[in-house]
Backbone as JSON, one array per atom type, in Angstrom:
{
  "sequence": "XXXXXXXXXXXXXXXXXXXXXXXXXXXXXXXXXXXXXXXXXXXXXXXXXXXXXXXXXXXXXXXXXXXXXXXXXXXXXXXXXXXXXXXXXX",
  "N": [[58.44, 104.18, 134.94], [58.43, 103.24, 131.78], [56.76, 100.86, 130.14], [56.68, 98.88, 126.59], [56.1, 96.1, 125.75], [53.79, 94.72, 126.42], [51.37, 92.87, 128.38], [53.0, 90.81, 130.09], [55.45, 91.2, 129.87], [55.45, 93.8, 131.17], [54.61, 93.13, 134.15], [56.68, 91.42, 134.22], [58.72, 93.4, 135.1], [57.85, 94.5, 136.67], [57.58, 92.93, 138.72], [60.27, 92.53, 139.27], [61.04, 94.8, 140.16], [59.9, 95.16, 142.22], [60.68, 92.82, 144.2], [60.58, 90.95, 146.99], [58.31, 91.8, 147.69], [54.58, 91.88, 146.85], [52.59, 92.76, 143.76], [50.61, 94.51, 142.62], [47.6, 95.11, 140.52], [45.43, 97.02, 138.57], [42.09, 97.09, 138.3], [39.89, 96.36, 135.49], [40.8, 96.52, 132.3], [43.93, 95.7, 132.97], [43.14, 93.99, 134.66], [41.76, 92.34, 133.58], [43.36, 91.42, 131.05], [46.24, 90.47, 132.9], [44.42, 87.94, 134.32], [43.87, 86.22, 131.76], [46.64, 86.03, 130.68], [47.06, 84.12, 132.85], [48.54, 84.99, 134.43], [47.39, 86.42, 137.35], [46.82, 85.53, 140.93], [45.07, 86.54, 142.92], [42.69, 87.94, 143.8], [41.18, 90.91, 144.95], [38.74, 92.88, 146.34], [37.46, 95.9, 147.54], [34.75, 96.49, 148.84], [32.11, 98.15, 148.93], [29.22, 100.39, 150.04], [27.44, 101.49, 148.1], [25.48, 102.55, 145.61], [25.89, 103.46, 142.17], [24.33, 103.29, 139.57], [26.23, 103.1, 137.02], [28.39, 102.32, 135.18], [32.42, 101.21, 135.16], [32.57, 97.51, 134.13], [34.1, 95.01, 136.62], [36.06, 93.41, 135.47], [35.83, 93.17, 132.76], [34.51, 91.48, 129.87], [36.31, 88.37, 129.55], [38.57, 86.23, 128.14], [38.0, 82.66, 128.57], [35.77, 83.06, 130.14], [32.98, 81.48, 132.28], [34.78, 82.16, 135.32], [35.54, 80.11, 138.16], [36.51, 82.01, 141.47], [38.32, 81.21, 144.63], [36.91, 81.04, 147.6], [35.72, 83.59, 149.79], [38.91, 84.38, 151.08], [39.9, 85.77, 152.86], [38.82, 88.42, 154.64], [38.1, 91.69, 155.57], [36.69, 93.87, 157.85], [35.69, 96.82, 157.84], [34.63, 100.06, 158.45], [32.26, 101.58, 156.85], [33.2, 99.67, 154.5], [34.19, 96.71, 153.24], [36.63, 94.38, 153.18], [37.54, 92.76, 151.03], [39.2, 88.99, 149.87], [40.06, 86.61, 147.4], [40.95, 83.61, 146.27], [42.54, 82.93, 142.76], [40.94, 80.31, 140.82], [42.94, 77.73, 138.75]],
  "CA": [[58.98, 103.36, 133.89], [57.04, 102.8, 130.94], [56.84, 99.23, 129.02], [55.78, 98.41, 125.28], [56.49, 94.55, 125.59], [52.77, 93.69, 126.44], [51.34, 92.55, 129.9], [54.06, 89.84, 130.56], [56.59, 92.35, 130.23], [54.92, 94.86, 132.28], [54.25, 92.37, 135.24], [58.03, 90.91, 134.6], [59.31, 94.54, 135.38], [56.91, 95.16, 138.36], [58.04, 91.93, 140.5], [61.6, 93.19, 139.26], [61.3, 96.18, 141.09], [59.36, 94.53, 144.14], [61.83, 92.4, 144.8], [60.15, 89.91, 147.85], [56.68, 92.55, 148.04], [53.73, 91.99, 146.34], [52.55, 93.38, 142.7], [49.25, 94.48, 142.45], [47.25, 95.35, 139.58], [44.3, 97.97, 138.47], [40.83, 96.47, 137.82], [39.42, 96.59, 134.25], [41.9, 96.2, 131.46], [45.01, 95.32, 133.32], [42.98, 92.43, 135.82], [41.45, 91.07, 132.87], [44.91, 91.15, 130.54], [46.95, 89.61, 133.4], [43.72, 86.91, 134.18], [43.97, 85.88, 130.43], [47.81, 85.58, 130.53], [47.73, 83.35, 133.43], [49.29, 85.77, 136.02], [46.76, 86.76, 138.15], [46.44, 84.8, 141.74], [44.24, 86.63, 143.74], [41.28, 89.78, 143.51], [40.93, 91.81, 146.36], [37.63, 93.47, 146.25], [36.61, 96.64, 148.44], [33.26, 96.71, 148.75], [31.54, 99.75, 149.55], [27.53, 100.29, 149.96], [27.33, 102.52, 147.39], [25.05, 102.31, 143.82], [26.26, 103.7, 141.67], [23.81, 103.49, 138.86], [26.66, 103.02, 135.97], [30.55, 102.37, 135.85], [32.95, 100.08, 134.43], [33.2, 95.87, 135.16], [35.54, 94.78, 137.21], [37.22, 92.62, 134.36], [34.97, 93.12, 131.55], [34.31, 90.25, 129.15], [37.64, 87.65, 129.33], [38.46, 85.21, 127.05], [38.04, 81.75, 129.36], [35.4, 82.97, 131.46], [33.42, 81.86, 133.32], [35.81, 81.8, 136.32], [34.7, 79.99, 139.72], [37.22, 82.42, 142.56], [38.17, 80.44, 145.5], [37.01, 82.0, 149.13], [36.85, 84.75, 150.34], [39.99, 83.43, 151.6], [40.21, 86.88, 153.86], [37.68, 89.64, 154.95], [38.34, 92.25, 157.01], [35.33, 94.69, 157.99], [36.03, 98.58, 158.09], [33.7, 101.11, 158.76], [32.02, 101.76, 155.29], [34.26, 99.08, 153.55], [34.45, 95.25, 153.81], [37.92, 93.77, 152.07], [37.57, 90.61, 150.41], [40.51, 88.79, 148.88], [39.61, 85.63, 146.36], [42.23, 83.27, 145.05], [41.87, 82.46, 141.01], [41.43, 78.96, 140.79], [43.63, 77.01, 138.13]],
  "C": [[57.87, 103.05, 132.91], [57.66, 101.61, 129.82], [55.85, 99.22, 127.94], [55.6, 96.94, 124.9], [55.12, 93.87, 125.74], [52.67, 93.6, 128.27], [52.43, 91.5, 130.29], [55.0, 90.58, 130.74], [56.9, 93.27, 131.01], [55.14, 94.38, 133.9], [55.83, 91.71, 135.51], [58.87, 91.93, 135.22], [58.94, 94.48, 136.56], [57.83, 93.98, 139.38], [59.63, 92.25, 140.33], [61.84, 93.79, 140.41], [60.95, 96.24, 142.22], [59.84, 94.02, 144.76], [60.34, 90.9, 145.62], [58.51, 90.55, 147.64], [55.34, 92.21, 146.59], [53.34, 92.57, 144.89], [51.5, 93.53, 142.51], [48.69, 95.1, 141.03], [46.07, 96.43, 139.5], [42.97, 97.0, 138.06], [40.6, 96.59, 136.22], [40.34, 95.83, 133.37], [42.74, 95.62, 132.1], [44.73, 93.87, 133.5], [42.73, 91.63, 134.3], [42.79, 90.36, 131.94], [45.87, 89.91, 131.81], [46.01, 87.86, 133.77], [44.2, 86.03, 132.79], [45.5, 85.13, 130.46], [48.08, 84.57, 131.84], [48.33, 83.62, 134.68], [49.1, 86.53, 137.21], [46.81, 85.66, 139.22], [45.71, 85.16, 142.48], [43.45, 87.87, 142.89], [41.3, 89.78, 144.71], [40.46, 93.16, 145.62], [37.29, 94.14, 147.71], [35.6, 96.93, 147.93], [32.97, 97.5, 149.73], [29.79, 99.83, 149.64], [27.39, 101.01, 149.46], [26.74, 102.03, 145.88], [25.06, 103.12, 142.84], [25.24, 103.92, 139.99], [24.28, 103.25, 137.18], [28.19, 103.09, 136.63], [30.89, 101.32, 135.08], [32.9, 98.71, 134.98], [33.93, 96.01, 135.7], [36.67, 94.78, 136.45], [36.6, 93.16, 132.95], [34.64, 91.87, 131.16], [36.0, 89.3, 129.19], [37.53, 86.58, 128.35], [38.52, 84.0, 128.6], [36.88, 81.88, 130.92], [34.36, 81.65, 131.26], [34.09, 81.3, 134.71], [35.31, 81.72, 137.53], [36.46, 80.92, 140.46], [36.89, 81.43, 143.83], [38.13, 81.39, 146.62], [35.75, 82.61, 148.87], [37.84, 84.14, 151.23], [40.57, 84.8, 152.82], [39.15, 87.47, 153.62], [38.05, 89.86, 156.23], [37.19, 93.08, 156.35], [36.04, 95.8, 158.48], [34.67, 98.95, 158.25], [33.32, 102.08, 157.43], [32.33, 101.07, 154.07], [34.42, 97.6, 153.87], [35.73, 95.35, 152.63], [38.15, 92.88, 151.87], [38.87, 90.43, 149.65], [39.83, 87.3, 148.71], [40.96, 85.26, 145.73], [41.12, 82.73, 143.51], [42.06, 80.84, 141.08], [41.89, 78.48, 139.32], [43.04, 76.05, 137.26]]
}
């Protein structure tokens, strides 16, 4: 499905179509767009041991930063991979 309405529109479609499940988002553009609008509640960050040397932010620059995250409000430990999840605080 493709939406021209903007991130609100986008994100109003998605939990549409999710029904009860979850709606997750892409890092960069998207996180920071939905941050901004308000409609972000968590980040969930895999972290990897890997340097990378160059790459994109997470978020980039946002309008309202900067933003204290509450937690890690979860971490699980994999084998190469920790998985943090962070609520946005309000």
């Amino acid at each position: 499905m493709f939406v021209t309405g903007g991130i609100e529109e986008a994100i109003a479609t998605a939990q549409k179509i999710a029904g009860r499940r979850d709606v997750g988002v892409n890092g960069d553009q998207m996180a920071r767009q939905t941050l901004e609008a308000g409609l972000l509640d968590e980040f969930h960050i895999d972290l990897v041991p890997v340097l990378l040397g160059a790459g994109t932010p997470f978020v980039g620059q946002f309008a309202g930063g900067p933003l204290l995250l509450e937690g890690p409000v979860g971490v699980v430990n994999g084998t190469g991979v920790t998985h943090l999840r962070y609520l946005v605080r309000r």
